[in-house]
C-alpha positions in Angstrom: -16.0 -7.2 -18.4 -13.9 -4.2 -18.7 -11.4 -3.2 -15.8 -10.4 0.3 -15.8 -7.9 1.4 -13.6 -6.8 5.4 -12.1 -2.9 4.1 -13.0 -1.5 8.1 -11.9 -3.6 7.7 -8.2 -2.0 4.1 -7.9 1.1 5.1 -8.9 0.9 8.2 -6.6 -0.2 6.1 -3.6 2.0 3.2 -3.7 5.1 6.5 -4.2 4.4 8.0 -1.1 3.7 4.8 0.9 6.3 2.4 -0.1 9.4 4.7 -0.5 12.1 2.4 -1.4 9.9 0.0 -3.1 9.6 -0.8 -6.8 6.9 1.0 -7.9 6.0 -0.1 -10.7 6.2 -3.6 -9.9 3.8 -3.2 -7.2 1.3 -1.3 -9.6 2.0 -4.5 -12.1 0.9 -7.0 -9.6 -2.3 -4.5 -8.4 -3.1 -4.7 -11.9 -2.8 -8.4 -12.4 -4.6 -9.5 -8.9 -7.8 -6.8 -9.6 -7.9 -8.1 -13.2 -8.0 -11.7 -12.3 -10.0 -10.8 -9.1 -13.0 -9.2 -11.2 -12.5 -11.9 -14.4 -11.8 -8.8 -16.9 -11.4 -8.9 -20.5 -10.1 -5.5 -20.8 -8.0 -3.7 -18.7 -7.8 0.0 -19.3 -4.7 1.7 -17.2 -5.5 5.3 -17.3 -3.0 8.7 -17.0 -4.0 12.1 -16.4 -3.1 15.0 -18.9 -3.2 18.6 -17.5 -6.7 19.2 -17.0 -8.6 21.7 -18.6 -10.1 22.4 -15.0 -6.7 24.5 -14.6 -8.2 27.8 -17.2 -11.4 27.5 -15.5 -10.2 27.5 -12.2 -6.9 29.1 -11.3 -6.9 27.7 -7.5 -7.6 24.2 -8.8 -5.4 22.1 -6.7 -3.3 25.4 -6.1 -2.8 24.1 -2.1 -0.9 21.0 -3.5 2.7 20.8 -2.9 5.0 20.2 -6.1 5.7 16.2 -7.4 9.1 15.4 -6.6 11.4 14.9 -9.0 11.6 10.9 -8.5 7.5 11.1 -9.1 7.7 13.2 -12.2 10.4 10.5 -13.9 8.7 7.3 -12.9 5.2 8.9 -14.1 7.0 9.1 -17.7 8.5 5.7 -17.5 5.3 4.0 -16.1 3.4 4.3 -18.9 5.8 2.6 -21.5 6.3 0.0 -18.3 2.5 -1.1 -18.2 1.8 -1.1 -21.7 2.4 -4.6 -21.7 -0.2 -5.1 -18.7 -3.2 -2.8 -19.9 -4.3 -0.9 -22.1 -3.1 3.0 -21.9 -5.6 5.5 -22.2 -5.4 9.7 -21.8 -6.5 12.1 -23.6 -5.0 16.1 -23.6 -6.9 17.8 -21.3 -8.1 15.7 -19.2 -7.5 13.5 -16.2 -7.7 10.0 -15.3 -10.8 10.3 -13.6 -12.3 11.5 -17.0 -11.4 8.7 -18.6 -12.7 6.1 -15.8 -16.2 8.2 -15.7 -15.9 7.8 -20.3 -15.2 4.0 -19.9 -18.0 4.2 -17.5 -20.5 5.6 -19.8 -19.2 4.3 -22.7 -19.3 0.6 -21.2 -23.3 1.2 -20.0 -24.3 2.4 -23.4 -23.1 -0.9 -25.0 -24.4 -2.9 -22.2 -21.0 -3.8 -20.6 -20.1 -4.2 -16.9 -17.0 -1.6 -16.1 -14.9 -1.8 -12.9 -13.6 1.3 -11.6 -10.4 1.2 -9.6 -9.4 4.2 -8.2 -8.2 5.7 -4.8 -9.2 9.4 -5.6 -12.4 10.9 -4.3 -13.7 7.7 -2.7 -11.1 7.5 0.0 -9.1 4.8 -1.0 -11.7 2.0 -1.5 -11.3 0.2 -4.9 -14.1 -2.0 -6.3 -15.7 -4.5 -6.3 -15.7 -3.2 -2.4 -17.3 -0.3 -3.3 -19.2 0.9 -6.3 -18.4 4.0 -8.8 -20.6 5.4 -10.4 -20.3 8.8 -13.1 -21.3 11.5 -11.5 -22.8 15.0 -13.4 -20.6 17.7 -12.7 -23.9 20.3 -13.5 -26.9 17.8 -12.9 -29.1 16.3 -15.2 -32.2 17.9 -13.7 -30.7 21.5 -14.3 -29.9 20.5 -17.6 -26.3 18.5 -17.7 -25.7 16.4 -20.2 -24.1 12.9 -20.6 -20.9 14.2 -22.1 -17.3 13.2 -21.0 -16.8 16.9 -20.1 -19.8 17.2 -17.6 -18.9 13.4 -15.9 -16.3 12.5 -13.2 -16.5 9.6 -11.2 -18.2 9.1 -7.7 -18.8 6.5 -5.3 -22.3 5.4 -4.8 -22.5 7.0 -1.7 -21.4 10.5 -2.5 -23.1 10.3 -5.9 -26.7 9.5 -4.4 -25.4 11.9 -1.6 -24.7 15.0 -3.6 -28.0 14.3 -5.7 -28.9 17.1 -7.6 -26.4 19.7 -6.2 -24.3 21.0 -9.2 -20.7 19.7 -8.1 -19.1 23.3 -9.0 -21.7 25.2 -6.2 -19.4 26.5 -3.1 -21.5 26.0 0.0 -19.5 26.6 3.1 -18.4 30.3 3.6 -14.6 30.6 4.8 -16.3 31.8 8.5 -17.8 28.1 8.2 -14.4 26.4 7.3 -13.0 28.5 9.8 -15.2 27.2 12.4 -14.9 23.3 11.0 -11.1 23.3 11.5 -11.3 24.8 14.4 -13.5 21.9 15.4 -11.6 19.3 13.7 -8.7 20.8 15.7 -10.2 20.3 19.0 -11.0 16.9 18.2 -7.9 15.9 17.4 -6.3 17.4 20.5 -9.1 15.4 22.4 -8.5 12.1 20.6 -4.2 12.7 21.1 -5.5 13.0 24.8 -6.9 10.1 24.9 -4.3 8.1 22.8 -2.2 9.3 25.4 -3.9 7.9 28.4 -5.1 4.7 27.1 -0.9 4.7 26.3 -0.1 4.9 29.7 -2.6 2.4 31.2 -1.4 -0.1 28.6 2.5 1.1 29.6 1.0 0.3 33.1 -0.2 -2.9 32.3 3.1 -4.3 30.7 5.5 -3.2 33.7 2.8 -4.9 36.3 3.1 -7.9 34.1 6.7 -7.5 34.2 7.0 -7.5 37.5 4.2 -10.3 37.8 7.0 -12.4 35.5 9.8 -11.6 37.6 8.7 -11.7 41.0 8.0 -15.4 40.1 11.2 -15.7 39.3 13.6 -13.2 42.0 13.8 -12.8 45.6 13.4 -9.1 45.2 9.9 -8.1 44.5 8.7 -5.6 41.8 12.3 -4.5 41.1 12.5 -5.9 37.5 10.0 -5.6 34.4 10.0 -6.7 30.8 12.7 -5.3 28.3 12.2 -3.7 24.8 11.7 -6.3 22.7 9.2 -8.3 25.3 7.5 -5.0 25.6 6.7 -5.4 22.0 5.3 -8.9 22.2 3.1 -7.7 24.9 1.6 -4.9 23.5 0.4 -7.0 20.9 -0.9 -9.6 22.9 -2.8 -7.2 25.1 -4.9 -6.0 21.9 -6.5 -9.4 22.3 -5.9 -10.5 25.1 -6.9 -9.1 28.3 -4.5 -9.1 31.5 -5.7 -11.5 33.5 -5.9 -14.0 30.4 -1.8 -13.0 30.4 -1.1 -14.0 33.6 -2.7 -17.3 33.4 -0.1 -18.0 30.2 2.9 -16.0 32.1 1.5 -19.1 35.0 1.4 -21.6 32.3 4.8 -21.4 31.1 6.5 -21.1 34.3 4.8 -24.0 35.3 5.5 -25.7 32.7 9.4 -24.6 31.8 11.9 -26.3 34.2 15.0 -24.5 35.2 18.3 -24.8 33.2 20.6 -22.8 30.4 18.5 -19.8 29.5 15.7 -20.7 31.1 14.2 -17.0 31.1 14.1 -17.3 27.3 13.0 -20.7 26.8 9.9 -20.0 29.5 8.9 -16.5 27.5 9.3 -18.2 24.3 6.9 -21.2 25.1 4.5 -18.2 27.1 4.1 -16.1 23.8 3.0 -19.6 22.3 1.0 -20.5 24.8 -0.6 -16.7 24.2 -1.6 -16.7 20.6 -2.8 -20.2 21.3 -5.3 -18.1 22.9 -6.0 -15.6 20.5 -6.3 -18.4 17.7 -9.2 -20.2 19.8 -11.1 -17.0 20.4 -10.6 -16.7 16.8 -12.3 -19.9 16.1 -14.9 -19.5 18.5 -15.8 -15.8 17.2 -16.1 -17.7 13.9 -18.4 -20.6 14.8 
């Protein structure tokens, strides 16, 4: 079993989500939970090189901003930091995704099973989720051949997808991409819209439950709601829990709490537990 691993998109990834983190130890412990997950024998960690793709194509990646300076350093330090953990593999001219479609080809011509782990062009998903395949830049119908320089690697989906369309053809005119973003733009200003209002029913919600809470509690009616930090544990309850099934544990506690020093806290305290109670038993039910 070979394991071969897009080390720069990991590396990238885990930068630009975990600032502050340890990179590298993270990618260590990626690399030693996939190897163990998929039983490999080989683990390949693989770098990109600047691709030749840059002298055939001046606006390759030209819309990309520049690596920070952080990125650039820990690039050059990772690879003498994972040698230990994998193998390293690049080659000049070429990027990691070259090497995971070789060791891809390479690996079926000797009859060997080779994981692909890699973030880039598949969205994020990593095997053995999903499955990566090499893909023909120019297809083998019109004549491609099975040569490192002609493969890069694809998902199952967009590989059986793209069929026989060469992967360097262009076919959306700018008018078209004009008209998809424009699109895409309205669709995001629907979907804020609606983020917005289902927001304020659920903003509803928690001060009606507030007030539910503390007109148990006061004289004066629907004067007082939840704080901040209640409002959190709310929130979070009302994504499984519906309102009414909140009011039967804000009944529950009350009930159940008997007046004293800090009372208020002791009876929210034993109603949050009385809610994910709750939320665990519609868990087991959903499961049986």
């Amino acid at each position: 079993m070979i394991l071969a691993i897009d080390a720069t998109n990991w590396l990238h990834a885990i930068y630009h989500a975990q600032q502050g983190i340890d990179v590298l130890i993270t990618v260590k412990n990626r690399i030693a939970a996939m190897t163990a997950r998929v039983q490999a024998d080989t683990v390949l960690a693989c770098f990109d090189r600047r691709s030749f793709r840059y002298d055939l194509f001046p606006a390759y990646k030209a819309n990309r901003p520049p690596k920070p300076a952080s990125l650039n350093d820990m690039l050059r330090d990772a690879e003498e930091a994972l040698f230990s953990h994998a193998d390293l593999v690049w080659q000049s001219g070429y990027e990691a995704d070259d090497c995971l479609a070789t060791a891809a080809y390479v690996g079926y011509q000797r009859g060997e099973r080779v994981v692909l782990a890699s973030g880039d062009k598949d969205r994020g998903r990593t095997p053995p989720d999903v499955v990566l395949e090499p893909d023909h830049i120019i297809p083998r119908c019109e004549g491609g051949k099975d040569h490192r320089d002609n493969l890069v690697t694809a998902c199952f989906d967009c590989n059986r997808g793209n069929a026989g369309v060469s992967l360097e053809c262009v076919p959306e005119t700018i008018s078209e991409k004009i008209t998809q973003t424009q699109e895409r733009a309205a669709q995001l200003k629907a979907l804020d819209r609606l983020i917005r209002n289902e927001r304020a029913r659920e903003n509803k919600k928690i001060r009606d439950l507030g007030f539910y809470w503390f007109n148990r509690i006061c004289s004066e009616q629907n004067k007082w709601s939840f704080g901040t930090a209640r409002v959190r544990s709310i929130r979070l309850f009302l994504k499984s829990l519906s309102e009414a099934e909140i009011r039967d544990a804000i009944d529950i506690a009350l009930d159940k709490v008997s007046a004293g020093l800090n009372w208020d806290d002791k009876a929210f305290r034993y109603f949050c537990g009385v809610c994910w109670k709750m939320i665990h038993e519609s868990q087991q039910q959903g499961d049986s």
